[in-house]
C-alpha positions in Angstrom: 16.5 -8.4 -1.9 16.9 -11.9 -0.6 18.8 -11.0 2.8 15.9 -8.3 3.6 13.2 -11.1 2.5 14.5 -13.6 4.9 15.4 -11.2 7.8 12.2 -9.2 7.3 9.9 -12.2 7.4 11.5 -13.9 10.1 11.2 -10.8 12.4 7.2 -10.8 11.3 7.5 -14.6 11.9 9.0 -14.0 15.5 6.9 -11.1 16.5 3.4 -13.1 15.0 4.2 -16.2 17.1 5.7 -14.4 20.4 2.2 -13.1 21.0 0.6 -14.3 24.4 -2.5 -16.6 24.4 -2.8 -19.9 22.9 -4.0 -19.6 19.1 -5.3 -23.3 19.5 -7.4 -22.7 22.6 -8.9 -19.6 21.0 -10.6 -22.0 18.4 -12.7 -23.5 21.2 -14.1 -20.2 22.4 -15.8 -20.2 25.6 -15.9 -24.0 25.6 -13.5 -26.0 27.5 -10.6 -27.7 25.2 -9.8 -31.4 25.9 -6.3 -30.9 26.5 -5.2 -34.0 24.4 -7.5 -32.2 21.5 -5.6 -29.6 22.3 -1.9 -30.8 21.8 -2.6 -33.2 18.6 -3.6 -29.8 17.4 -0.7 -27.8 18.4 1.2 -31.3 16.9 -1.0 -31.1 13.8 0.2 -26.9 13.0 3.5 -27.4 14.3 3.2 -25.2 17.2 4.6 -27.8 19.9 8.4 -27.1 18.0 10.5 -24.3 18.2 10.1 -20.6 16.8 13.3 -21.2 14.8 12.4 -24.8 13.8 8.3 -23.3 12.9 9.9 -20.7 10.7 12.6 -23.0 8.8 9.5 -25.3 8.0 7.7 -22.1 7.0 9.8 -20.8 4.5 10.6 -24.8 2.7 7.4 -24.4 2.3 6.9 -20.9 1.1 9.5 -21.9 -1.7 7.4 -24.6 -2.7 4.4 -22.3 -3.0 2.9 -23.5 0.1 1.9 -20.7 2.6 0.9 -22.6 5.3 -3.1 -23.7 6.3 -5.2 -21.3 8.2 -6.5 -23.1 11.8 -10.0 -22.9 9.9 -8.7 -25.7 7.9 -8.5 -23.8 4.6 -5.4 -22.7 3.0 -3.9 -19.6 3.2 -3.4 -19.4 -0.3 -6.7 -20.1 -0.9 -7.3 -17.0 1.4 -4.9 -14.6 -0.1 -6.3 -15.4 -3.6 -10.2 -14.3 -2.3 -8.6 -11.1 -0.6 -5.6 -9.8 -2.8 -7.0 -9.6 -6.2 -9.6 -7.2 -4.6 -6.9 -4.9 -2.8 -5.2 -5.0 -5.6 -7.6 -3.4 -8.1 -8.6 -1.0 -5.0 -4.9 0.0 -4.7 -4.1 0.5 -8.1 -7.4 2.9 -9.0 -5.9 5.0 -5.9 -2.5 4.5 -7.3 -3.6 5.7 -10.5 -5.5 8.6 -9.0 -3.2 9.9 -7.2 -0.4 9.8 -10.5 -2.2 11.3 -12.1 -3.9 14.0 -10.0 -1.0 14.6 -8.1 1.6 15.3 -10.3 -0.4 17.1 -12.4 -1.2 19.6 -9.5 2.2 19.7 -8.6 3.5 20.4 -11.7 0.9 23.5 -12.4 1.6 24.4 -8.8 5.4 24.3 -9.2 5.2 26.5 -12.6 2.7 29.2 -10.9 4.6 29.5 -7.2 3.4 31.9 -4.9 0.2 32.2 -7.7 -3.6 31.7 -6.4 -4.3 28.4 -7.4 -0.4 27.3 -5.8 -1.9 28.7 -2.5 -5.1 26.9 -2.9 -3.8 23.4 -3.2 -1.3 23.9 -0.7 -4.6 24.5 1.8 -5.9 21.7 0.2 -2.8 19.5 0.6 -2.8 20.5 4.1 -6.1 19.6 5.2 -6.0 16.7 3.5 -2.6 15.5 5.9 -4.2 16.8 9.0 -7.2 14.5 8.8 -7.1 11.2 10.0 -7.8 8.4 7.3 -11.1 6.9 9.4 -12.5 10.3 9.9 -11.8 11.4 5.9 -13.3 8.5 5.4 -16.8 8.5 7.4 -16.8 11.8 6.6 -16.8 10.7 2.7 -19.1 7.9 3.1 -21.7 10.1 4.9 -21.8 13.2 2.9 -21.1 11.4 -0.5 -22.4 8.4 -0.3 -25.5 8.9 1.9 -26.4 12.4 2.3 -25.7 12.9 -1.8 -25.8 9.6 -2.7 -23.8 10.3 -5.9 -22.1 6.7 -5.1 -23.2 3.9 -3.1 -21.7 4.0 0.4 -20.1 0.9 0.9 -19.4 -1.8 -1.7 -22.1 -4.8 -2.3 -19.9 -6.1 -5.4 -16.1 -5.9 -5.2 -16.1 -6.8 -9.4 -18.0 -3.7 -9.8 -15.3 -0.7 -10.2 -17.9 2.3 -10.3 -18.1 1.2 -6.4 -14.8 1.4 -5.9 -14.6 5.0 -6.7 -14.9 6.6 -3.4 -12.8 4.0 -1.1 -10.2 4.5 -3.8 -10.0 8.6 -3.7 -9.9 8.3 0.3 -7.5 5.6 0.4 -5.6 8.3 -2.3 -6.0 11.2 -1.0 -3.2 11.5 1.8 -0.3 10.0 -0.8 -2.0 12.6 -3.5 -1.2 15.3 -1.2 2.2 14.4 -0.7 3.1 13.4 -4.2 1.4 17.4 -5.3 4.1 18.9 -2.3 6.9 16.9 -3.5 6.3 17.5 -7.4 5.6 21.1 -6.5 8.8 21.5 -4.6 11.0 19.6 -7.0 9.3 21.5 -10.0 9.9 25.0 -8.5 13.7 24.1 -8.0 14.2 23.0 -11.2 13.0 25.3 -12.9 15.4 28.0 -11.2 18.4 25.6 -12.3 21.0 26.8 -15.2 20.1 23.7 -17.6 16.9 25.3 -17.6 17.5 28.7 -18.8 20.3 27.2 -21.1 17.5 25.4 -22.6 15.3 28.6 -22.7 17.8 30.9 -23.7 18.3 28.0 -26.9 14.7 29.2 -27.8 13.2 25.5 -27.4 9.9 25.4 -27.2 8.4 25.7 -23.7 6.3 22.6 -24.1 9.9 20.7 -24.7 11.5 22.4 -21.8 8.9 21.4 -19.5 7.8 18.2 -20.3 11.7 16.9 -21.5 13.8 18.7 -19.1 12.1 19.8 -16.0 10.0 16.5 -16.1 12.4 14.4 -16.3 14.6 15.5 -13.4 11.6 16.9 -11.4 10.4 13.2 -10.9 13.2 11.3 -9.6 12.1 11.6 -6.0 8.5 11.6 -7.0 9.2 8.3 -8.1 11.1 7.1 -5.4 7.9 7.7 -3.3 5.4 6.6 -5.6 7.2 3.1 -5.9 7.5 2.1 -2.2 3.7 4.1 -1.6 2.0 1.1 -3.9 2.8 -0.9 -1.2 1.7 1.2 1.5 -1.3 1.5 -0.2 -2.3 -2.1 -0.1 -0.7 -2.6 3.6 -3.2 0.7 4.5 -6.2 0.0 3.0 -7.3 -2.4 6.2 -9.4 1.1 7.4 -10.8 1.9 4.5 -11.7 -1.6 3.6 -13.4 -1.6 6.7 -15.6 1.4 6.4 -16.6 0.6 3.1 -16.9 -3.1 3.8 -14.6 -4.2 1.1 -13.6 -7.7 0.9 -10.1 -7.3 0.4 -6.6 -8.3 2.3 -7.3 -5.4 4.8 -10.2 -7.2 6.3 -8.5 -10.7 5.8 -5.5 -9.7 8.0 -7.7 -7.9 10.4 -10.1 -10.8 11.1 -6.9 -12.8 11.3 -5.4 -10.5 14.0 -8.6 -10.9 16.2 -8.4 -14.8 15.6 -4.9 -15.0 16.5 -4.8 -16.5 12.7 -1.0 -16.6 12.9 -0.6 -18.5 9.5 -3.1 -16.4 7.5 -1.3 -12.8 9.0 2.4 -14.1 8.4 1.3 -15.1 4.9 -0.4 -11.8 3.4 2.3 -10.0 5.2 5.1 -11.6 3.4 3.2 -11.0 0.2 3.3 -7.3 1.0 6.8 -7.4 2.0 7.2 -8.9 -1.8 5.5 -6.3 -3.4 7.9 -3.3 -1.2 10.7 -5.5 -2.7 9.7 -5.4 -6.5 8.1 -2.0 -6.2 11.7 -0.9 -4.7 13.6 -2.3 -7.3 11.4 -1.2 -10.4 12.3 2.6 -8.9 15.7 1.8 -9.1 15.1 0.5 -12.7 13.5 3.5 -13.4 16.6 6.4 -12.3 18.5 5.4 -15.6 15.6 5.9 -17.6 14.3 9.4 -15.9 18.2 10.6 -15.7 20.9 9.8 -18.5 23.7 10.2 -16.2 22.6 7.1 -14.2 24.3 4.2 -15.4 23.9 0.5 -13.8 27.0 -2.0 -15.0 
């Protein structure tokens, strides 16, 4: 984890602060910079050094907790700790949504294959991975939200979870339809496998066979893809966040991509790089526990 930490953020480091245009002069606007305001301030954030030398001082200070300070003056901590907390609830109510309802179709669909309802949500499924996120997500907003108005269309109060429903199922809906392929594949394997008609042909219950044998081997990929898809989630919420206006990391990092905020995007990007690393290692955690044979010395 350490090697990929350190090479990953330095190639966001690199690629953030190899962008043309002058962050500093941005901060003037229209208005003509005083070009001695102009290089106390590149002296001030340490842009007058070298990439290498800017991203050594970065990451002393990321070890001491210190993410840097936005060119608003404010710290990037302070920053993260406004936006993530939102993202986070947003992408764990689609995270949950999508365990939930996914598996559970793919399971019903992998025990039924080539049955009506299989057929259906593999329509479903489809449509749902053909769409485009910002068109699912108008789309949502317009007939649910406005035309309906079941829910309110965008979200007034981030706290407030029953207005988190819809940006949630939209930000889940394109993982849910891969996790209900994947579970459905894996189910309707396994359940042509010798282990399970030993287990059938032993007269165990069907309720054991299912939920002890298939289950567990049936969800050692799912896994795999649900643990690095938590991250994905709070990486791709920025479109979603920003058609339902909520106040999350999404529209942090894309106000600080328009700004040419290079200390606010390298920041919340090495946070989500964090959570791929933890979210990668809790799957691999999770193989012995799904699969006896796994062993880790």
């Amino acid at each position: 984890m350490i090697p990929v930490f350190i090479g990953t953020t330095l190639l966001i480091f690199l690629m953030v602060y190899s962008l043309p245009g002058d962050p500093v002069k941005a901060m003037f606007g229209s208005k003509a910079a005083d070009p001695a305001t102009v290089a106390k301030l590149r002296h001030d954030y340490g842009l007058d050094k070298p990439l290498i030398q800017q991203y050594w001082d970065y990451i002393s200070g990321l070890f001491q907790g210190d993410f840097g300070q936005s060119f608003t003056g404010r710290p990037v901590a302070d920053l993260m700790a406004d936006a993530f907390p939102v993202t986070i609830r947003l992408a764990l109510f689609a995270f949950a949504i999508e365990l939930v309802v996914g598996i559970g179709l793919g399971v019903l669909t992998g025990l039924r294959r080539g049955k009506f309802l299989d057929q259906v949500v593999l329509i479903f499924t489809l449509i749902v991975v053909s769409i485009p996120v910002f068109v699912l997500g108008n789309l949502a907003q317009f007939v649910i939200g406005v035309k309906w108005k079941l829910v309110t269309p965008t979200v007034r109060d981030s706290q407030d979870l029953s207005q988190l429903i819809l940006p949630a199922v939209v930000l889940a809906l394109l993982s849910l339809a891969y996790v209900t392929r994947l579970t459905r594949t894996t189910v309707a394997e396994n359940l042509r496998a010798d282990y399970i008609r030993t287990a059938v042909a032993k007269g165990l219950p069907r309720r054991r066979v299912v939920g002890v044998h298939l289950m567990r081997n049936s969800l050692i990929p799912v896994v795999t893809f649900l643990g690095t898809d938590l991250g994905m989630l709070m990486g791709g919420a920025i479109v979603t966040e920003g058609i339902f206006n909520v106040p999350g990391v999404g529209n942090t990092l894309y106000q600080a991509v328009i700004t040419s905020e290079g200390p606010t995007v390298v920041g919340v990007v090495t946070v989500l790089v964090l959570v791929y690393l933890v979210s990668s290692l809790v799957v691999d955690l999770l193989y012995a526990v799904l699969d006896p044979r796994i062993r880790y010395a």
